[in-house]
C-alpha positions as CSV (number, residue, x, y, z in Angstrom):
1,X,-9.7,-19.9,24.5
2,X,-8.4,-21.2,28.2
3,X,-5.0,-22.5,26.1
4,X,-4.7,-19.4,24.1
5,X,-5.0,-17.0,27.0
6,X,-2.6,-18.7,29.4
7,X,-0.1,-18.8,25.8
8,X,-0.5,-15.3,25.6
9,X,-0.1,-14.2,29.3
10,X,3.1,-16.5,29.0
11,X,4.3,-15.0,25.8
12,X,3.6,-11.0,27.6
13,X,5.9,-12.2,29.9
14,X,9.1,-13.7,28.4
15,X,8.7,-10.6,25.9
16,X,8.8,-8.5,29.1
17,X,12.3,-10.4,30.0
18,X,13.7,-10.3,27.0
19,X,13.1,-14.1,26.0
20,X,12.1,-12.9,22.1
21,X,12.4,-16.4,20.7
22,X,10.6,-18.1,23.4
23,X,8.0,-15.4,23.4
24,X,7.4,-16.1,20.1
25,X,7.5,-19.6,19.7
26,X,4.3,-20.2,22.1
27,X,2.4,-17.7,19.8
28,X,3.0,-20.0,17.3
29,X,1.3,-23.1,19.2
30,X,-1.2,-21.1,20.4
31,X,-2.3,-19.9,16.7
32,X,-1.6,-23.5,15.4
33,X,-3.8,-25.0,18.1
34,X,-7.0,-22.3,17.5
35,X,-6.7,-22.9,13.4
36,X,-6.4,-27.0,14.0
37,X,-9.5,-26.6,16.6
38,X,-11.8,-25.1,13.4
39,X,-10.4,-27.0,11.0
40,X,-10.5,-30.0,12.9
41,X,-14.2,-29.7,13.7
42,X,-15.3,-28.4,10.2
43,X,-12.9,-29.9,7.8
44,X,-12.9,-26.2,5.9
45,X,-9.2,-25.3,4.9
46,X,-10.7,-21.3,5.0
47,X,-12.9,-21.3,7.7
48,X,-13.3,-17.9,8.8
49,X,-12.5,-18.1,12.4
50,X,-9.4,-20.5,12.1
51,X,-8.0,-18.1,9.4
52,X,-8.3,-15.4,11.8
53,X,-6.7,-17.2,14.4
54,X,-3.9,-18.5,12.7
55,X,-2.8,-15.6,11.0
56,X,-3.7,-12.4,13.8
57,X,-1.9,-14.7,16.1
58,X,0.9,-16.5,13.8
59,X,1.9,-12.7,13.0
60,X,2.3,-11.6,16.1
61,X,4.3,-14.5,17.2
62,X,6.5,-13.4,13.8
63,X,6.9,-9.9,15.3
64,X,7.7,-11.6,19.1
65,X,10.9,-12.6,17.4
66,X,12.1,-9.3,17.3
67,X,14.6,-9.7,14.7
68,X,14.7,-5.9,13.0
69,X,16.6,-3.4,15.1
70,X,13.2,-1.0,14.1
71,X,11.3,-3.0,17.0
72,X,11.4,-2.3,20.6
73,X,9.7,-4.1,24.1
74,X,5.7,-3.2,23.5
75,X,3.8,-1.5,25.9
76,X,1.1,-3.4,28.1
77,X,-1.7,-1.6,26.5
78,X,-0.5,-3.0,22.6
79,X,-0.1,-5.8,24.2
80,X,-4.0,-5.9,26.0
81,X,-5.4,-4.1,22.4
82,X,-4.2,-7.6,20.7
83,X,-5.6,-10.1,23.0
84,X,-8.4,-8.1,22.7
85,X,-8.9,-7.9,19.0
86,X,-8.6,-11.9,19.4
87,X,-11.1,-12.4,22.1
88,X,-13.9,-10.6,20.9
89,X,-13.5,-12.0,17.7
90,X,-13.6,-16.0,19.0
91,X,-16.6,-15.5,22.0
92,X,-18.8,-13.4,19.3
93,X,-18.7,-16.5,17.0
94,X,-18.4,-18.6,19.5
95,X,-21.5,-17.6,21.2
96,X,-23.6,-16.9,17.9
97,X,-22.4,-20.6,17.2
98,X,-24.1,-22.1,20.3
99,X,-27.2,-20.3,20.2
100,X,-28.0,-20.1,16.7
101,X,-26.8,-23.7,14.9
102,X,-23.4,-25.6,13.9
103,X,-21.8,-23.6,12.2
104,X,-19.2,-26.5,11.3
105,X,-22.3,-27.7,9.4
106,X,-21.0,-29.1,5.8
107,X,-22.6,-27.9,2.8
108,X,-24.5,-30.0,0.6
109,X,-22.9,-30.1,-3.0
110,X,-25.6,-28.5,-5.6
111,X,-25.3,-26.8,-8.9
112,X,-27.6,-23.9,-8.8
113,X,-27.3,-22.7,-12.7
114,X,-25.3,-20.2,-12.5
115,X,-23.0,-20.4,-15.1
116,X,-25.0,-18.0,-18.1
117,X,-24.3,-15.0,-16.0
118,X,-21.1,-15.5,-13.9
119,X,-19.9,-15.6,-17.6
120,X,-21.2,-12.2,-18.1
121,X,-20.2,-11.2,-15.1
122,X,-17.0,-11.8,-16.0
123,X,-17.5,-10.2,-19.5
124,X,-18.4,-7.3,-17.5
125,X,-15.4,-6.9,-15.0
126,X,-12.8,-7.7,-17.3
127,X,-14.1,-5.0,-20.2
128,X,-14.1,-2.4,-17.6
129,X,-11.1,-3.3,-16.0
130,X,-9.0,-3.0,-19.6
131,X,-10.8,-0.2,-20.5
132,X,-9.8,1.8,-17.2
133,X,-6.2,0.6,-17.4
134,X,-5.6,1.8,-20.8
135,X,-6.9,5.0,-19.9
136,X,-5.1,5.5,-17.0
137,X,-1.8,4.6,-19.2
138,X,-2.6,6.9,-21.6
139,X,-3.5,9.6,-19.8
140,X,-0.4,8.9,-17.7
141,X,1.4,7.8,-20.7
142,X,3.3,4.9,-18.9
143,X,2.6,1.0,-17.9
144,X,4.3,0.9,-14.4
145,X,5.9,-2.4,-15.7
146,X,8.1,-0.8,-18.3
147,X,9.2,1.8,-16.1
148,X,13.0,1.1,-14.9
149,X,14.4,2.9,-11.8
150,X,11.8,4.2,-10.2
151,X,10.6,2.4,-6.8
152,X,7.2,3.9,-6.5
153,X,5.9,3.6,-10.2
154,X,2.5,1.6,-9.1
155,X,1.7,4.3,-6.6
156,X,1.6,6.9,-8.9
157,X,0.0,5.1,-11.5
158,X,-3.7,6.0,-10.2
159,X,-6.3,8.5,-11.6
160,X,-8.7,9.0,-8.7
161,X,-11.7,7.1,-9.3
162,X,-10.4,5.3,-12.2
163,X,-8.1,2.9,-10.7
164,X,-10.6,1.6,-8.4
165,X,-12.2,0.3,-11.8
166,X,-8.9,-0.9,-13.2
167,X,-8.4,-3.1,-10.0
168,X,-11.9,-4.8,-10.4
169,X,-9.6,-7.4,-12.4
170,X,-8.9,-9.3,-9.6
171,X,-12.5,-10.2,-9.3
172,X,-12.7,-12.4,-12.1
173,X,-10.0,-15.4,-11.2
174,X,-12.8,-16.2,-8.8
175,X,-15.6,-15.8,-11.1
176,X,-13.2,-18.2,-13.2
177,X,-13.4,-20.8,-10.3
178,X,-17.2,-20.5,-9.8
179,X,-17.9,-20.6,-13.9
180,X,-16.2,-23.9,-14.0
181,X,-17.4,-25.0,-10.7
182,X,-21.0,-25.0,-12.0
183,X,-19.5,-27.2,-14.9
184,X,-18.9,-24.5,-17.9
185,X,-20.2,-24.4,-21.4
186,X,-21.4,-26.5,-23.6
187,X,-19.8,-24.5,-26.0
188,X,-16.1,-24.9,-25.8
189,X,-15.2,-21.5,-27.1
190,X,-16.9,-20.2,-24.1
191,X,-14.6,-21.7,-21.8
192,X,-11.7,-21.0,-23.9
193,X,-12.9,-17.0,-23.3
194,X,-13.2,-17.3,-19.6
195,X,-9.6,-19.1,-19.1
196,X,-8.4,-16.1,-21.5
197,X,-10.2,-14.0,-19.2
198,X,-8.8,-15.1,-15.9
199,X,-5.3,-14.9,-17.7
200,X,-6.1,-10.9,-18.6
201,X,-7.6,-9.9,-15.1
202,X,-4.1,-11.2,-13.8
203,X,-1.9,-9.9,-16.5
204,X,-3.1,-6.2,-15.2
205,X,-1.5,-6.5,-11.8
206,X,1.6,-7.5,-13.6
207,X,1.2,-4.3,-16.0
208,X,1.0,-2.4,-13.1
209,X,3.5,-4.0,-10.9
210,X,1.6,-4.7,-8.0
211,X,2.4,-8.1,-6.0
212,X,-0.6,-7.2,-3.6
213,X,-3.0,-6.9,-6.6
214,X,-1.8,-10.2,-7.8
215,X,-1.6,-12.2,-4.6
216,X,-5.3,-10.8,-3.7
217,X,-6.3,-12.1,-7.1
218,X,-4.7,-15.6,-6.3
219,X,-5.9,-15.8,-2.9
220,X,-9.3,-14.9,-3.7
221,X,-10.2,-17.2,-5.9
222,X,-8.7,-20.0,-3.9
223,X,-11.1,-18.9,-0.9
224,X,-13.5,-18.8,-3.1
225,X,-13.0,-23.0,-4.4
226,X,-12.4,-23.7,-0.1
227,X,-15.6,-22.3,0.0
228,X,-17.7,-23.8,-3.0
229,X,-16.0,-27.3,-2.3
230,X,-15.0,-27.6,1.0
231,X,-12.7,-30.8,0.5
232,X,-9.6,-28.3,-1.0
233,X,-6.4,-30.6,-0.3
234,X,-3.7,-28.7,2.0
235,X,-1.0,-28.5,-0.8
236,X,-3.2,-25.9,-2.9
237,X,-2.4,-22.8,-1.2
238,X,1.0,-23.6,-1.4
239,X,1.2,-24.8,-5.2
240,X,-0.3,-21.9,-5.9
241,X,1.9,-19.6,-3.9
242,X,4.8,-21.1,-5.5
243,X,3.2,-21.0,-8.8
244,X,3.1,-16.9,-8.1
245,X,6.8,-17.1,-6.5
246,X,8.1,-16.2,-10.1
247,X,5.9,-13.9,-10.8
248,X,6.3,-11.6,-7.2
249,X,10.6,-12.0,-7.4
250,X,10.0,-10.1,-10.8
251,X,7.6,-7.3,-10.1
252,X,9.8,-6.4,-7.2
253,X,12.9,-6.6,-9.7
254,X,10.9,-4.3,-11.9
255,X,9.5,-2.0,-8.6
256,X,13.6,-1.2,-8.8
257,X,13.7,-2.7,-5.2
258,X,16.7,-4.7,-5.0
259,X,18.0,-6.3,-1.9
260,X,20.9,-3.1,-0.5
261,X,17.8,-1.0,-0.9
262,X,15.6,-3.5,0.8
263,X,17.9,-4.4,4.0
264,X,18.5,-0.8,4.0
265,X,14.9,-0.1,5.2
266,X,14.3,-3.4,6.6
267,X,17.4,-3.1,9.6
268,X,17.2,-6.2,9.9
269,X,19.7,-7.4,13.4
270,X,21.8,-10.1,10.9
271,X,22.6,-8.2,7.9
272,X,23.6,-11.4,6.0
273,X,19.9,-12.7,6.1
274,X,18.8,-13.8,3.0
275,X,16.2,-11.5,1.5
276,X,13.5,-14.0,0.6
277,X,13.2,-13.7,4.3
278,X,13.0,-10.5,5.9
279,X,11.0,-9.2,3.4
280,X,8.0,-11.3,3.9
281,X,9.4,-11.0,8.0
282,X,9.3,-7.1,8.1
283,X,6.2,-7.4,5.9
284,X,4.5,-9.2,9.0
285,X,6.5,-8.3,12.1
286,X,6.5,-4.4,11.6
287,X,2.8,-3.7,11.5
288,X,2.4,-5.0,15.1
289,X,5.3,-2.0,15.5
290,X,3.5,0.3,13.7
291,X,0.3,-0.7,16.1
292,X,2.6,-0.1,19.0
293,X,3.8,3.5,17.6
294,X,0.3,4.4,17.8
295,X,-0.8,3.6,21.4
296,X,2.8,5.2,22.4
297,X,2.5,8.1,20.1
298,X,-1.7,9.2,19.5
299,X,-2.2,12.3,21.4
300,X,-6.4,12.1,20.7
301,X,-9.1,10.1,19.5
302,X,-10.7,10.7,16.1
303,X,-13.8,9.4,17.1
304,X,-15.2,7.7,13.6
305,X,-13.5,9.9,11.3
306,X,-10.6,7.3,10.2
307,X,-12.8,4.4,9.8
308,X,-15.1,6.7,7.9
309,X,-12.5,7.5,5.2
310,X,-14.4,5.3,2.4
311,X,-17.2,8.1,2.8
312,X,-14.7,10.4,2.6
313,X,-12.9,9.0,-0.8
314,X,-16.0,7.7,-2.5
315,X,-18.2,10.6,-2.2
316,X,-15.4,13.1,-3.3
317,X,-15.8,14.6,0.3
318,X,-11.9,14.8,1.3
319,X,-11.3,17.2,-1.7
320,X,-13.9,19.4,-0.2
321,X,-12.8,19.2,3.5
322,X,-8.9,18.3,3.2
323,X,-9.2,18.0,7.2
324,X,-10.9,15.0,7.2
325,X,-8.3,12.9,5.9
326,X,-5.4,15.0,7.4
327,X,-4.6,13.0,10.5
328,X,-0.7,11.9,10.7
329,X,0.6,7.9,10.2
330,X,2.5,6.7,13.3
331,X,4.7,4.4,11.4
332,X,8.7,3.4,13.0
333,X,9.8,4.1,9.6
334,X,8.4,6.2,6.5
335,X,8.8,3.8,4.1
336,X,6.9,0.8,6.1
337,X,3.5,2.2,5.9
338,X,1.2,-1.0,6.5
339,X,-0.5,-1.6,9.3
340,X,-2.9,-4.2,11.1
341,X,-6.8,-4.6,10.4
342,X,-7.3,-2.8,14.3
343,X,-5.0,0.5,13.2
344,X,-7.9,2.9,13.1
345,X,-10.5,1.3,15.2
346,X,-7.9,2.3,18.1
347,X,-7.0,5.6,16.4
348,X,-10.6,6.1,16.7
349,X,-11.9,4.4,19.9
350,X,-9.0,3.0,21.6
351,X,-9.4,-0.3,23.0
352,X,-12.8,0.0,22.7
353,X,-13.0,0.4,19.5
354,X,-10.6,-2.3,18.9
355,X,-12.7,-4.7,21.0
356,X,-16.3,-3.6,19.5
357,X,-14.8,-4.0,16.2
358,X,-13.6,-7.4,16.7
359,X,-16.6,-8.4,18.0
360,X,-18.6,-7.5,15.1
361,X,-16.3,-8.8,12.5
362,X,-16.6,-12.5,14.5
363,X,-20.6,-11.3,13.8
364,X,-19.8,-11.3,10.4
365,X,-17.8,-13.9,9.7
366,X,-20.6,-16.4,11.9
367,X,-23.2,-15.0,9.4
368,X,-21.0,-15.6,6.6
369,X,-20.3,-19.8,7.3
370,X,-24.1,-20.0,8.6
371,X,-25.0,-18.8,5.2
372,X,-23.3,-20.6,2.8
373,X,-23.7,-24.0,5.3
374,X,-26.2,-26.9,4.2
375,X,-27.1,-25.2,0.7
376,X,-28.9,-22.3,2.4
377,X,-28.3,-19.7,-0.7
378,X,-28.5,-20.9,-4.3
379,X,-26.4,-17.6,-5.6
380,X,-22.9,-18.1,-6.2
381,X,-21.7,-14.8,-5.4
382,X,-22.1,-15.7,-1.4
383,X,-18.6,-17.7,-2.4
384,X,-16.8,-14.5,-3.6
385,X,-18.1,-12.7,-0.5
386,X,-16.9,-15.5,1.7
387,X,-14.0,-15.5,-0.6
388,X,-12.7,-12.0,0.2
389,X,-13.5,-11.9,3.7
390,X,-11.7,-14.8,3.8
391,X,-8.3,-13.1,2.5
392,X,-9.2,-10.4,4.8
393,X,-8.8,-12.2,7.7
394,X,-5.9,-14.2,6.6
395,X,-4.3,-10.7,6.2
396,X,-5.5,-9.3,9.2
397,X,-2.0,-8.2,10.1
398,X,-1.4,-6.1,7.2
399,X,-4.1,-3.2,6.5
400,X,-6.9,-1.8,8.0
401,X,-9.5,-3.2,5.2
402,X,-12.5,-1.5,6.5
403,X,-11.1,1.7,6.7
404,X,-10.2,0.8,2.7
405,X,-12.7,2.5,0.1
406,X,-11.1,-0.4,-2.6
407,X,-12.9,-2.9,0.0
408,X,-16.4,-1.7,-0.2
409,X,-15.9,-0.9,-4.3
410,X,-15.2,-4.6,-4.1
411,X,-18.4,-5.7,-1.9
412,X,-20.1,-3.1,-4.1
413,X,-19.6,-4.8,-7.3
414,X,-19.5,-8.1,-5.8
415,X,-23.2,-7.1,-4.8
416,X,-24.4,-6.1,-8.0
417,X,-23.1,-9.2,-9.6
418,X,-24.9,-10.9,-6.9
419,X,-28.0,-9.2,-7.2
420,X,-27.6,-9.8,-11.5
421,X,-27.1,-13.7,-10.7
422,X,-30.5,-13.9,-8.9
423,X,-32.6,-12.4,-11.2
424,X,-30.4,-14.7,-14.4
425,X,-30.3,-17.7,-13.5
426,X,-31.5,-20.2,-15.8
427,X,-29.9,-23.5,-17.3
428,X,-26.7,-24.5,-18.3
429,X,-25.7,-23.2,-21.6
């Protein structure tokens, strides 16, 4: 923590002279240095902390560079609330680490005979998931997918309550990787359904045109093999990312963004930079902006109504009190609406907030490794929970995933899958 603090004091300060590269090129050590410290010591690709580390850092040393003419010099506060978010993350664990066991501990390998109903399970998700999305299109009477020229098809292509049930699909690639995991069927026509099944639950992010949908799904079910197997090689994230390359250049073809309409928004400082670049750059750098907007721009606190907004959505409550949910977005452009994972604890709290926040999710994701180390639970839905907070903190710098109601439908199902696991369990089959 000594190397990443004097990093980031020297980073605040060639940002503060307007040394952008420099800036952001000892974020970049700094992150690479916290991730190769965890991994190092635990040989886990996905360990929770390094993930944070390396990707809450690694994106704001992306958004250092300063290479959009929509960023500008951040204040000292932004600046404190992200070495705070950081800090209180790493001494939480770190602390829970000392006093309560290694949590670098490696798992011992058991099967724990599963597989009877994670194959239900994934009966389950996928039936209701294609049931949901064929009511949405019908009621809608379009498949986002086949929809040519307009740009925001996906986001109208949701029937409140429904689509929460249609997005369950990306569940199942994980409950894929377990299933096989746990060694299959004996009957090959078994696992000839669940590969068919893993093929459907990603086919609906494609019907609906959503990359996010489809790289969670990806993503997830890798974290979810790092977990189970520890041993992943290096190369599989990126095989698989380049596996889903294709797949993400067409949905945005078919989202009707092309690249005028994309540098457009993006104002990026070189205009002749190529697009396979500053749209995953702006995608990163301009949350940290959007952060920034906020401490510049938030005239009060909200004190716990933001972060409550799940209440809100899945209890039906914002139709019946509009105000709760009626708080503006302090964004540096309209159309760049994604922010970081500490948006509303600070629209809530402040830097407070952030810090508390931080502090428990480095709780969390300590509980989390300690669980699943040395065997310790025997059901194989601990993975998929380890296997989503996992994506959530490698995407710490794009959402706020706890203010999300999708994120606890998730852990909600995820828990009653978990709870149907313990009380099937039986032998192989």
């Amino acid at each position: 923590m000594l190397v990443y603090s004097i990093c980031y004091a020297a980073s605040c300060g060639l940002a503060y002279i307007g040394w952008y590269y420099p800036s952001g090129a000892v974020l970049f050590l700094a992150a690479g240095y916290l991730y190769y410290r965890d991994y190092h010591k635990s040989g886990n690709l996905v360990h929770l902390r390094g993930l944070f580390c390396a990707f809450w850092v690694g994106g704001q040393a992306v958004a250092c560079l300063k290479l959009s003419d929509l960023q500008s010099r951040w204040s000292l506060w932004t600046w404190a609330c992200f070495y705070v978010a950081l800090a209180g993350f790493w001494w939480v664990y770190e602390t829970a680490d000392r006093l309560y066991g290694d949590g670098y501990s490696r798992r011992k390998q058991t099967g724990n005979g599963a597989v009877r109903p994670l194959f239900r399970c994934m009966q389950a998700v996928t039936a209701v998931s294609v049931a949901a999305f064929v009511f949405e299109a019908s009621v809608l009477k379009y498949i986002p997918l086949f929809v040519k020229g307009v740009p925001h098809a996906y986001s109208e292509f949701h029937l409140s309550g429904v689509h929460y049930f249609t997005v369950s699909c990306v569940l199942v690639p994980s409950l894929g990787v377990l299933f096989f995991l746990e060694g299959g069927s004996r009957r090959r026509y078994r696992n000839v359904m669940a590969g068919l099944m893993t093929v459907i639950s990603l086919a609906i992010p494609i019907l609906c045109v959503s990359r996010f949908q489809l790289i969670f799904a990806v993503l997830l079910a890798c974290f979810t093999f790092g977990a189970y197997h520890r041993r992943m090689s290096l190369w599989v994230i990126p095989a698989l990312f380049a596996a889903v390359l294709p797949f993400y250049v067409l949905l945005t073809f078919a989202r009707s963004h092309d690249v005028a309409y994309l540098n457009g928004i993006f104002e990026m400082k070189n205009s002749r930079m190529p697009i396979f670049i500053s749209q995953p750059y702006i995608y990163i750098a301009n949350n940290y902006e959007n952060f920034d907007c906020l401490v510049e721009a938030l005239p009060r606190h909200t004190w716990g109504i933001r972060m409550l907004f799940p209440v809100w959505a899945l209890t039906g409550l914002k139709f019946v009190f509009p105000y709760l949910i009626s708080f503006p977005l302090y964004v540096t452009k309209t159309e760049l609406t994604t922010v970081t994972l500490f948006y509303d604890a600070y629209y809530d709290f402040g830097i407070l907030g952030v810090g508390v926040f931080s502090c428990l999710l480095g709780l969390a994701a300590f509980w989390l490794v300690n669980v699943l180390k040395n065997g310790k639970s025997q059901n194989p839905m601990w993975y998929v929970f380890y296997g989503q907070f996992g994506v959530y903190m490698m995407l710490s710098f794009f959402t706020t995933w706890f203010s999300n109601p999708t994120t606890w439908f998730y852990l909600a199902v995820t828990g009653a899958m978990a709870w149907y696991c313990g009380k099937d369990r039986g032998r192989r089959w």
